[in-house]
Each structure stands twice: as C-alpha cells, then as structure tokens.
C-alpha positions in Angstrom: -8.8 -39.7 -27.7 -5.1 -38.8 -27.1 -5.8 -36.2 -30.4 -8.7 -34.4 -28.5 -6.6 -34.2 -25.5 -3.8 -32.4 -27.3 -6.1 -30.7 -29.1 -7.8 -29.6 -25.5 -4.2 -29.1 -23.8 -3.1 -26.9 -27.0 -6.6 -24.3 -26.6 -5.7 -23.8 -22.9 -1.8 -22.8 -24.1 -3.7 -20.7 -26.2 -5.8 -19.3 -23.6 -3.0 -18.8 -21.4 -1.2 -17.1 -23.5 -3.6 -14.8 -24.2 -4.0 -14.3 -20.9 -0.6 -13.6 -20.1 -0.1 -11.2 -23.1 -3.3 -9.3 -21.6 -1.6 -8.3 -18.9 1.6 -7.4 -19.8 1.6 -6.5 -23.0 0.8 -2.9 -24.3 2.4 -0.6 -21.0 5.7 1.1 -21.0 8.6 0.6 -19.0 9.3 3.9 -18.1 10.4 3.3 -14.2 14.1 3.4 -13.5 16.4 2.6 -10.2 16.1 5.6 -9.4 12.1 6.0 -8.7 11.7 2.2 -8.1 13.8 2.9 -4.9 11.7 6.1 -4.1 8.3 4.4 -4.7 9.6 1.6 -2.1 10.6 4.1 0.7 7.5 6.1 -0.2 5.3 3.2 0.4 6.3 2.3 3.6 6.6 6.7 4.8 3.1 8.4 5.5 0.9 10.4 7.5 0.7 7.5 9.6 4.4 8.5 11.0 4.2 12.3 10.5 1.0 12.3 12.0 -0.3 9.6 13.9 2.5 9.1 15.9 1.3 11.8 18.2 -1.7 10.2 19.3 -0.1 6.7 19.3 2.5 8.0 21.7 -0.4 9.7 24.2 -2.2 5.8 24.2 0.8 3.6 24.1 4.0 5.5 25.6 7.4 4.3 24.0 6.1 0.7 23.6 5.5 2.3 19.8 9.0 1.5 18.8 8.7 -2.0 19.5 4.6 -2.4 18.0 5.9 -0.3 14.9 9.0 -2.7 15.0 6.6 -6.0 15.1 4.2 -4.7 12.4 7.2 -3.3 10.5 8.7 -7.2 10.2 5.4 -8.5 8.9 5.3 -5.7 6.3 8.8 -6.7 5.5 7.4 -10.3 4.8 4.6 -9.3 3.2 7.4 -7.6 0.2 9.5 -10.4 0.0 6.7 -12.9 -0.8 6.1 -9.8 -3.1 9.4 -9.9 -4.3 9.8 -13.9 -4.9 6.3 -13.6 -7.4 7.8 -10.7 -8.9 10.7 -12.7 -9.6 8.6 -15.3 -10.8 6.7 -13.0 -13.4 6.6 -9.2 -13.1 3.1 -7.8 -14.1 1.7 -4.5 -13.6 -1.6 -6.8 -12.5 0.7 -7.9 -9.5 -1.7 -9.2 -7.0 -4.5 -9.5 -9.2 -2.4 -11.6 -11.9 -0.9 -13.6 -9.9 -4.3 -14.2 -7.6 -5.7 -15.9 -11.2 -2.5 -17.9 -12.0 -2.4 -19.8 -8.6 -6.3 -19.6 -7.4 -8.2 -18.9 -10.4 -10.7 -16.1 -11.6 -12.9 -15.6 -8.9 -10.2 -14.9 -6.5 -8.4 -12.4 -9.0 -11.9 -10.6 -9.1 -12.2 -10.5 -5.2 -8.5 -9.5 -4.7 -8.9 -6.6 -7.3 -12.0 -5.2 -6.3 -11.3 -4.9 -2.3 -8.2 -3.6 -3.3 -10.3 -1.0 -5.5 -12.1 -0.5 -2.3 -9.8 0.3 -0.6 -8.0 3.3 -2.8 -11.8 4.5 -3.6 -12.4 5.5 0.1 -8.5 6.2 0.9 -8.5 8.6 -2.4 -11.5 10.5 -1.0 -9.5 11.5 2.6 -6.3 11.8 0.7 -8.2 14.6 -1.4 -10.0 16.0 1.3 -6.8 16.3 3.7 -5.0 18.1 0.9 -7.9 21.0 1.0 -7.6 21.2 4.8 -4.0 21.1 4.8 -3.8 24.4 2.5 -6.4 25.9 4.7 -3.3 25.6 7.4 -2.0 29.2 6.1 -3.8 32.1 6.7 -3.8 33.5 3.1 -5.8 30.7 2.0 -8.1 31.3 5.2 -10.9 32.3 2.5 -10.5 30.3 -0.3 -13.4 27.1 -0.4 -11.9 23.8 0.2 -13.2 22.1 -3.3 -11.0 24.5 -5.0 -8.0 23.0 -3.8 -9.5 19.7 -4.0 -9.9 20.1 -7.3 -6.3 21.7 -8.4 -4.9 18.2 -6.6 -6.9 16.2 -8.3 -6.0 17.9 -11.8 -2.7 17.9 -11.3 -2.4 14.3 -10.3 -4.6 13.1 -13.0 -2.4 14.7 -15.7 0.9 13.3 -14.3 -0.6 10.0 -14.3 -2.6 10.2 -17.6 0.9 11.6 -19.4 3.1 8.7 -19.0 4.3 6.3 -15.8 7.0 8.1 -16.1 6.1 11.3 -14.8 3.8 9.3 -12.2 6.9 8.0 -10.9 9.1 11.3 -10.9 6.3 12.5 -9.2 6.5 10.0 -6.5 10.5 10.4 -6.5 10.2 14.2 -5.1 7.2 13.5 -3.0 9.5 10.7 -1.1 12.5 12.7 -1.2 10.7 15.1 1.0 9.3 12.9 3.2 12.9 11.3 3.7 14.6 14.5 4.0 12.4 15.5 6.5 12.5 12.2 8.9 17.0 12.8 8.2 16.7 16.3 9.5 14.9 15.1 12.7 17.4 12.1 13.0 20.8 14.4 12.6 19.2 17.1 14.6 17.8 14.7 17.6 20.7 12.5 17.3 23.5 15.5 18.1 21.3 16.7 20.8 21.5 13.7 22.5 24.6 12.9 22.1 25.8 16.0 23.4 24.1 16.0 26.5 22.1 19.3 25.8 18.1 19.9 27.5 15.2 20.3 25.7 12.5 22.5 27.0 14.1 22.4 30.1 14.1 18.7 30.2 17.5 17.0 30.4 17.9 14.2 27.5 18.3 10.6 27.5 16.8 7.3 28.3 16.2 8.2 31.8 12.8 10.1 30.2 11.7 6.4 29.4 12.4 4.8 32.7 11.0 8.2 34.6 8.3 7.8 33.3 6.5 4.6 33.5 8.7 3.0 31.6 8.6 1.1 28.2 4.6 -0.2 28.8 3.4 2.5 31.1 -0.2 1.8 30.5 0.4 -1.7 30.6 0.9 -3.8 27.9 -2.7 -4.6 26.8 -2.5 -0.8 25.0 0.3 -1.6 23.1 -1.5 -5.2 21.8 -4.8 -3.0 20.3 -2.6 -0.4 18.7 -1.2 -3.4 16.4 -4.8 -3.0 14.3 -3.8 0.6 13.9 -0.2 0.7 13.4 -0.2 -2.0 10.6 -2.2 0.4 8.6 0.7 2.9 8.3 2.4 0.3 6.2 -0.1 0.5 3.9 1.2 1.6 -0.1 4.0 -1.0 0.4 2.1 -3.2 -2.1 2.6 -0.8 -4.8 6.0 -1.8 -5.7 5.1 -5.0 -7.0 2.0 -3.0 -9.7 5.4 -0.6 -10.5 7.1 -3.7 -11.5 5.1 -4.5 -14.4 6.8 -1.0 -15.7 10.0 -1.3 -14.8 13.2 -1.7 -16.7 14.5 -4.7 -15.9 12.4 -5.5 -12.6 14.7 -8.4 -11.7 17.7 -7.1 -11.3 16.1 -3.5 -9.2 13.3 -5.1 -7.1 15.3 -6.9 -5.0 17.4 -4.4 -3.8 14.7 -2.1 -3.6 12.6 -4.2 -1.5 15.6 -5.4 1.0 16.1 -1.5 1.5 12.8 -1.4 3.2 13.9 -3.0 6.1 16.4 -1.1 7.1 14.7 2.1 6.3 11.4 0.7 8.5 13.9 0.1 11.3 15.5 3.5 11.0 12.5 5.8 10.3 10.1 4.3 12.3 11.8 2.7 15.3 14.4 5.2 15.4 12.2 8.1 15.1 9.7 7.0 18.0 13.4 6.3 20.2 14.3 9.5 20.0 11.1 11.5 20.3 11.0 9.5 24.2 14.3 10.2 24.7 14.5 14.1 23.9 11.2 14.5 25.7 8.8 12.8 28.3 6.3 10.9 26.2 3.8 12.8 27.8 4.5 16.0 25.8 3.3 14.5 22.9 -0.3 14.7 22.0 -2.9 13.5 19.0 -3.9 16.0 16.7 -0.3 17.2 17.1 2.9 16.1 14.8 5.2 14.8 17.4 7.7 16.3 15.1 6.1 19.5 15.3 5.9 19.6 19.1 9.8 18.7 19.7 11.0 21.2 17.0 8.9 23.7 18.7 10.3 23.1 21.7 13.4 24.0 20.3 12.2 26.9 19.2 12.5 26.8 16.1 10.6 29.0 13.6 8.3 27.9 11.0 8.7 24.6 11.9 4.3 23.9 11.3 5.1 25.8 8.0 7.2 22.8 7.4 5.9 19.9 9.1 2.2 21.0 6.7 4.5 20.8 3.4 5.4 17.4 4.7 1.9 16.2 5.8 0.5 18.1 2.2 3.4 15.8 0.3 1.9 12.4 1.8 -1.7 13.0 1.0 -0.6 14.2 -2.5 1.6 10.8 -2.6 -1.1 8.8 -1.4 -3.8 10.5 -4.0 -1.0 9.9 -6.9 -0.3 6.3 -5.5 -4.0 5.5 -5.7 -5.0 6.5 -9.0 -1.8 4.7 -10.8 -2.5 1.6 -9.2 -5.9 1.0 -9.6 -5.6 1.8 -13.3 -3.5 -1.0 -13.6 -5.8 -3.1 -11.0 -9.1 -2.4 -12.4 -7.2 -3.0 -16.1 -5.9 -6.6 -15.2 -9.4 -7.1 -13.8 -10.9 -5.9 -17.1 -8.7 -8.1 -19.3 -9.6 -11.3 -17.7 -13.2 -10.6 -17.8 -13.6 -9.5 -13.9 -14.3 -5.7 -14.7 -16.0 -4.2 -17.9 -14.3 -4.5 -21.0 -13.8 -0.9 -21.5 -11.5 -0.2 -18.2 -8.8 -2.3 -20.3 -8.4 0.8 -22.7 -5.2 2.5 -23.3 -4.1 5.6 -24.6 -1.9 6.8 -27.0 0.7 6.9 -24.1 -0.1 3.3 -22.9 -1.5 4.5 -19.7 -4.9 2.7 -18.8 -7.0 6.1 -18.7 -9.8 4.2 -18.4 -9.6 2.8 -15.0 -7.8 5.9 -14.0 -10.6 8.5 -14.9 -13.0 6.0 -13.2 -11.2 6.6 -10.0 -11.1 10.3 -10.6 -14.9 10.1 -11.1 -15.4 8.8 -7.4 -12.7 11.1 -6.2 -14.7 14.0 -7.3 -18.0 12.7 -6.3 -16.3 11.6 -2.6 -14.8 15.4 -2.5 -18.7 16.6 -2.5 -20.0 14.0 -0.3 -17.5 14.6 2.4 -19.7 18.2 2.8 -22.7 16.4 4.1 -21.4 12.7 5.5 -21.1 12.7 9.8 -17.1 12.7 10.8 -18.3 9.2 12.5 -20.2 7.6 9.4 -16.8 8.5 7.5 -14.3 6.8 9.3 -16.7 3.9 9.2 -16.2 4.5 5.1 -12.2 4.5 5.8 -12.1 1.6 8.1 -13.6 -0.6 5.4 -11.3 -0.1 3.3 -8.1 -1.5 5.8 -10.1 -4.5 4.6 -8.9 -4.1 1.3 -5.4 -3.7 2.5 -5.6 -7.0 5.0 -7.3 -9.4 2.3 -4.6 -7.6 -0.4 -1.6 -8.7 1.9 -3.3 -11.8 2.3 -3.5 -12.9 -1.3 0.0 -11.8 -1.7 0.9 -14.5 0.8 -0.9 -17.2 -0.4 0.1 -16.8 -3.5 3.4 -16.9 -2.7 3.0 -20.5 -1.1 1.6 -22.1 -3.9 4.4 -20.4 -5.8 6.6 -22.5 -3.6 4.6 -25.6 -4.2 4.4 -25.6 -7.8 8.6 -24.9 -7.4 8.1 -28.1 -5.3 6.1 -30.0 -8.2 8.5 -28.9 -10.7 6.2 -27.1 -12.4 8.4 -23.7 -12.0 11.3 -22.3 -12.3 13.0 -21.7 -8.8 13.7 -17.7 -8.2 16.8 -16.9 -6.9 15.2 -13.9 -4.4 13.2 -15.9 -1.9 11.0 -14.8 1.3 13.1 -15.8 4.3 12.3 -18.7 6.8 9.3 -19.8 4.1 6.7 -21.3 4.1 6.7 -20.9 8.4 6.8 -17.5 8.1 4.6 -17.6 5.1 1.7 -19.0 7.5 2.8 -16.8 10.5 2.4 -13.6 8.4 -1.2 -15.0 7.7 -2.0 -15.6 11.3 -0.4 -12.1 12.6 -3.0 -10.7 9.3 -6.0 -13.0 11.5 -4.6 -11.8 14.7 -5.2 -8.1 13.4 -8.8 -8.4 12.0 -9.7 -9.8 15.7 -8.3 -7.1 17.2 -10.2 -4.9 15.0 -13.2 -6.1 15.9 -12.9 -6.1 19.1 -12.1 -1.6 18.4 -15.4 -0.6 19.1 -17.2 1.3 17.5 -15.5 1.8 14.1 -13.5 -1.3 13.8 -16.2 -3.5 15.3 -18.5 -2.0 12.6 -16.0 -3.0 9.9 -15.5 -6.5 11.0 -19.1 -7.0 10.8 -19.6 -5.5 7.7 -17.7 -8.3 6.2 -20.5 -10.3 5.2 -21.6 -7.3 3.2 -19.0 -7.4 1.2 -19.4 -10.6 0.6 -22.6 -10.5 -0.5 -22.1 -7.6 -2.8 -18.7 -9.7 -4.2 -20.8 -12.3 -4.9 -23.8 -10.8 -6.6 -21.3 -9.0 -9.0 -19.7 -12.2 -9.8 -23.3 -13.8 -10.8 -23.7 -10.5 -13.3 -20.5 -10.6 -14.4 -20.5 -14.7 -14.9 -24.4 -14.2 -16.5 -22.9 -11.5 -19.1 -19.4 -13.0 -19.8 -19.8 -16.7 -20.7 -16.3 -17.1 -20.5 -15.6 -17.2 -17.0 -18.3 -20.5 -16.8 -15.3 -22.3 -18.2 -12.8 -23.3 -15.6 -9.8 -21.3 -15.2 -6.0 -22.8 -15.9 -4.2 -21.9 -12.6 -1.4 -25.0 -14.1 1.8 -23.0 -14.4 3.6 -25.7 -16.7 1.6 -23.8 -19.3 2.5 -20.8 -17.9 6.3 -21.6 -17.9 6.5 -23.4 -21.4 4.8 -20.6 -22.6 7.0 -18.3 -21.5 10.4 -20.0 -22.7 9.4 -21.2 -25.9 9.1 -17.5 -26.7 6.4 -14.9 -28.1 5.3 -16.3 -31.1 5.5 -20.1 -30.4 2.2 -21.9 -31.1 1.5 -25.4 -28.9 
C-alpha cells in the first residue's frame, strides 16, 4: 500500500512538473526595467482618458475625479494581488497558470478563453479605430479604410512575431507618447492656474466647480452608473503579470513597477479631470470631443487635433499590440495544459508563440471585414461582451490570490515578501466592488443589460467546449493537482530532480 501511494504521489510530481516546465519553459526573457515600467503605465493610459473623458464629463460633471479615483483603487488592488502571485511564480500564463495551480483545469480553461474573448472583440475596434483615425487628415480623405487596417495589423504582427523584445519597445514609445502628452497638459494647465490667467474668457479656479452645480451637479445617482463604464478604462492593467513570464528578473522589477501605478492613476487620471473643471466650466466639455482637444483649443493653440489624433492613433495601436502579445501567451498556456488545441502551443525559431498570435490576427482580419456590414448597435453589443472577459479576468486574479494566502497559511508555500495590502478584507471587497459593477451593468440598458444576460450564453458555449475538449483529450478526466507542496518541492529541489 504505502509503495503505490509513493508510487501515486511520485506520477503527480511528475505531472506537475511537466506542467510547470510547459509553461515557462521555451520563451525569452527579453523585457527589461525599462519597458516593464512602460507596459505598466501603458496599461492603465488609454482612449478611455484621451477620449472618453469628454462624454463622461457632459453625464457626470467633476464627480469623475472622485469615480475614476474609486475605480482607480480597485484597479490598484486588482495588481497587487497580481503582484503577490507573480512573486509567488512568474509565468507568461499569468492568470491562466495560476487559475490551474489553485482551482484546477476547468477554471484555467474558462479564465483563458473569456479573456481571449475579450482581446478578439477589443482587437477588432482597436483595428477599426486606427483606419478612422487616419481618415482624420484630409490627405488620406480618399484612401479605403481596410488599407490602413491592414498596414496596422502588419506592422504589429511582425513586431510581435520577431521577438518580445521589439513587442515591448514598441509598447515603450507608444506609452512614452501617451505620458508625454497627459505631462504637457499638466505643466501647461497647472501654470495657468497658478497664475491666475482666463481661459476663453473664463477666469480659472475652483470657483468653475462650485459655479456650477458643484462636485455632483446631476446628483449623485450619475456618478454611481458611470462606475460600470469607468472601470473599463483600466482595462490592459492585467498585462503586466503575462510580461512577467519574460522578464529579466521579474522579482526584483514588478514590484516597483506595479506600486508606480498608483501614483500615476492618481496623477493622470484624477489630476487630469481636476484641472480640466477648473480651467473651464464642465459644461464646455462634450462626447465625441477630446476634453483635451477642446481646452487646448481654447487656448488657441494650433494643430492641437493634429496632435491629440497622434495620441488617440498611439492607444489603439497599443491596444492592437497589447492584444495580440497577450493572447499568444494565453491561448499557449491554454494549449499546454490541454484547454486549447495542441497546435496553439507552437513556437518559433524566436520563441514567440506564432501560433496563437496568427490566430488572433486571423479574427482581426475577418472582424476588419465584418465591421463593413454589422449595425453600430449590434457592435457595441460585440464590445460589451467582452468587459466580461475583463471582470471574470480580474476576478480570477483575486481569487487566486486568496488561496495563495491560504496555502501560505497551511504551510504549503513559501511567504512572498510583496503582499496585497489590508488582505484578505480587501481581497473580498475588490470581489464585491467586481459584483457591484456587473449589476450596475445590467441595469445600462440596452447594451449592458444585453450583456448581462448573455451570460448564460457563455456559459453554455464554455461548457460545450469543455465536453469536446474532455471527449478528445482523455487527460483532463483525471483530476487536476492544484496541491502546491508539489508545486514548491518541485521548484527548490531544482530542474532535474526526480521524486
């Protein structure tokens, strides 16, 4: 008896090992400092600032500071439970990975594909903005909008397909933009009101806030739906922990990287939304406008929507890139633990999963063609479902990280030194302000109460391809291992220990 037993326990150190090697095995670390801190800022810096701040502001008045300040917290929660699993065990599966070490396969599989989902349909917009962006000058008036489509798409494909590392100098310059843009506004705004001057006519200062309705001028039930939508302009922040799995020694840079979010959340997002109300009445700003745009205008300055389109052109082109390097590594740690076919696990001669990169690229294209004939409505329906691949992504993040902390508890893992604060109370609260944001969804009609319902769609769908995938892959009838003693032994008695 206590032979088969061993001889049981030594097969699942076996398996485990396999499993680990799977994932993080065969990629390069190519990232450095230097991008690592770039792909963090740029995560949490999109269109959702440049852009959707202008219609935010029309709906919600100033009370945006202090929604894009609560959601901004959460987000910063959400990357330090990121952080203390990274610390744990960087993988370039991140989510995915450690969704099978704690819950076990079928969870991995749901975590991976939503999140799939959710790059597929964002990918398709990114694309799609980029052609309409160009279209912005007049000397591209006449050129069709698939061509542009398609020079994004080829460029981003080779920068990813080359080598992470030109994926992540990429995402260094397109950050560096967007940064450099936001710093302008912030000297620029910033000396203006401290030295007293008008804009437009309009003297400066907090007085525009308390002129005008104050700080909840609608009331305060505005503010409460915009949550649903605001928290979406964090969305990319997850990246850094799939950038991890490449990165030269992750735990020594991550931490850093991640606490710098905070600060740079508080300063871009908050700060940015301050001084727009208090250079101008809230009232001046408009959707469909860059809030941005419309205060640099009013200083009349020229070319300023020359340069607020290069911004807007560098997010969707950071968002595109974003997408396509992370789901190659998703869809490969879903391949390698028998969740996706076998062939999106391939490599190439660059250790880059091409695989589940050109199968993105493959729906990018087909989305790019699509978008010609789908209804403006039916395709934000398309992009709301994926914001539930973002919310079940941030959720799995979470939970993982509290049976991280319970297995600490148990002893059966090493304690990390780089911990989410106020854990595990904060750990649930982040899960019941990701709850609090699905209701509100639903309640968004038409669009986010069409999501919300098409939950059980999903589920349906997520579990007939389980049943396929379990039918053709006899492996996953087994039960998984999520037991991270093996995990840790493993680990510490080194790479070519045998139980």
């Amino acid at each position: 008896m206590t032979s088969t037993t061993e001889r049981e326990a030594g097969n699942a150190a076996l398996d485990k090992k396999a499993w680990l090697a799977s994932h993080d095995d065969g990629l390069h670390q190519g990232l450095g400092r230097r991008q690592v801190q770039m792909i963090a800022i740029g995560g949490a810096i999109g269109t959702g600032l440049f852009l959707g701040a202008g219609s935010r502001l029309e709906a919600a008045g100033p009370s945006l500071a202090l929604v894009y300040l609560v959601c901004g917290a959460f987000a910063f929660l959400i990357l330090r439970a990121l952080g203390e699993l990274v610390l744990h065990r960087p993988s370039s599966g991140s989510f995915v990975s450690y969704a099978r070490e704690f819950l076990g396969e079928r969870a991995s599989y749901v975590a991976g594909w939503l999140y799939f989902l959710n790059w597929a349909m964002t990918g398709i917009v990114d694309i799609t903005a980029v052609a309409l962006y160009m279209h912005y000058w007049g000397m591209f008036a006449d050129t069709p909008q698939w061509v542009f489509a398609l020079v994004a798409l080829c460029i981003v494909t080779g920068m990813n397909l080359i080598s992470v590392k030109y994926f992540g100098e990429m995402e260094f310059w397109f950050a560096v933009i967007k940064v450099g843009a936001l710093s302008l506004f912030l000297i620029v705004g910033t000396a203006i009101l401290g030295s007293g001057m008008g804009v437009a006519g309009h003297p400066t200062g907090y007085h525009l806030i308390t002129d005008n309705g104050g700080m909840f001028p609608h009331g305060w039930l505005p503010a409460l739906v915009l949550i649903q939508g605001v928290v979406f302009a964090y969305a990319g922040i997850e990246l850094i922990g799939i950038a991890a799995g490449e990165t030269k020694d992750a735990r020594a840079i991550l931490p850093s990287a991640i606490n710098g979010v905070i600060w740079r959340i508080a300063l871009f997002y908050v700060g940015s939304v301050v001084l727009l109300v208090c250079l101008l009445p809230w009232t001046q700003y408009r959707a469909g406008e860059s809030p941005f745009v419309t205060f640099f205008a009013a200083l009349g300055v020229p070319g300023i929507g020359s340069a607020m389109n290069i911004v807007v052109l560098t997010a969707a082109m950071s968002s595109l890139n974003s997408g396509l390097y992370s789901t190659g590594r998703v869809l490969r740690s879903l391949a390698m633990g028998g969740s996706a076919p076998s062939f999106l696990s391939r490599l190439n001669s660059h250790s880059v999963p091409f695989a589940g990169i050109m199968v993105t690229v493959t729906i990018y294209a087909v989305g790019v063609v699509l978008n010609y004939f789908v209804p403006s409505r039916v395709f934000e329906i398309v992009l709301n479902i994926a914001s539930l691949g973002i919310l079940s992504t941030w959720a799995f993040i979470v939970v993982c990280q509290i049976k991280l902390r319970q297995a600490i508890a148990r002893g059966e893992a090493e304690p990390v030194s780089f911990r989410m604060p106020g854990a595990p109370f904060t750990s649930w609260l982040t899960l019941a302000f990701l709850a609090g944001v699905l209701v509100l969804m639903a309640f968004d009609y038409p669009n986010g109460t069409f999501t919300v319902a098409s939950i059980p769609v999903l589920a349906v769908l997520l579990a007939l391809g389980w049943h396929l995938l379990r039918r053709n892959n006899p492996t996953l009838l087994r039960p998984t291992i999520p037991s991270v003693v093996l995990t840790q032994k493993i680990l510490e008695s080194g790479p070519d220990s045998r139980p």
